[in-house]
Steps between C-alpha positions, in 0.01 A plus 500: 500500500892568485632702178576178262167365571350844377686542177456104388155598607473784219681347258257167506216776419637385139464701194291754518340503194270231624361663805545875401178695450443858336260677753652635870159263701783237637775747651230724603343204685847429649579849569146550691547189724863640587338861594617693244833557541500685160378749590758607774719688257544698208629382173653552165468217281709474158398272212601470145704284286858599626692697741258419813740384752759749431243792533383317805835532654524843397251654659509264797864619548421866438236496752644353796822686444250747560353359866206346377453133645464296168392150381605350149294168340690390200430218283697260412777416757833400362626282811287445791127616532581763762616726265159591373390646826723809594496738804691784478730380303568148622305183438297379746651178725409158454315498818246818414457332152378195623275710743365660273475157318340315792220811503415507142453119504318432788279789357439338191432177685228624643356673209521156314329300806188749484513438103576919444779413291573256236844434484769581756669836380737444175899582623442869397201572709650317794795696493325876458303418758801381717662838388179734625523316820830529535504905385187555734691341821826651400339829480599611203361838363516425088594194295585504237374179256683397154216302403319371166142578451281314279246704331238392683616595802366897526750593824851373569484191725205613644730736719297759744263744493767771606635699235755285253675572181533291181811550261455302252602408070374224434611312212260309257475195693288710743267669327126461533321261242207685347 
């Protein structure tokens, strides 16, 4: 699939609201089937109500001005889809995004043939999931994620076993329900 084809792709995923589900079962199913590329790196993952992308860039800057090979996954882009995919400082090309595209898909293709899945992943999950293949072949040693969490989600994007940080102030609209 060329680069147009991708996006119009994710963007007919529609509104998420209608496919999204609390629990991590689909992009874990999607991450398995891809190898886990997740777990290739270490992370820091910020949530919270505001501030996440500058923080992001922050400490992604600070870091690789200090020779560490870094990865950035911001959400949402403000021109082209690219942008939400960063290695060392520089958003990935059209061609490794629709790479990374054509992997993720044709992984959760196969998932939904054998029935393991119910839905094709929402935009979001696609586009992690693009992003840890992406950091994993780009070796990059920590990412850094600006993410939101919903509460029922106990770890950030279900991001690796490895030692991460959270840094996170979350606002009312993210707190637990009792």
């Amino acid at each position: 699939m060329n680069y147009p084809d991708s996006v119009r792709f994710l963007y007919a995923l529609g509104n998420e609201i209608k496919t999204a589900k609390f629990g991590l079962e689909r992009i874990t199913a999607v991450l398995d089937e891809l190898g886990n590329p997740h777990r290739a790196c270490r992370f820091v993952h910020v949530a919270g109500t505001n501030g996440k992308g500058s923080t992001c860039a922050l400490i992604e800057s600070a870091l690789r001005a200090a020779g560490n090979r870094t990865g950035l996954y911001t959400s949402p882009h403000l021109v082209e889809p690219t942008e939400r995919i960063q290695i060392a400082g520089q958003p990935v090309s059209a061609g490794q995004f629709t790479g990374a595209f054509d992997r993720v898909h044709e992984a959760a293709e196969r998932l939904l043939d054998r029935g393991a899945i119910d839905l094709h992943p929402t935009y979001f999950e696609t586009v992690t999931a693009m992003a840890f293949v992406l950091f994993q072949q780009m070796q990059v040693e920590t990412v850094w994620e600006d993410g939101w969490t919903p509460p029922t989600w106990l770890r950030p994007s279900c991001a690796s076993s490895r030692p991460s940080i959270s840094i996170t102030k979350p606002g009312w609209e993210r707190a637990c329900n009792p």
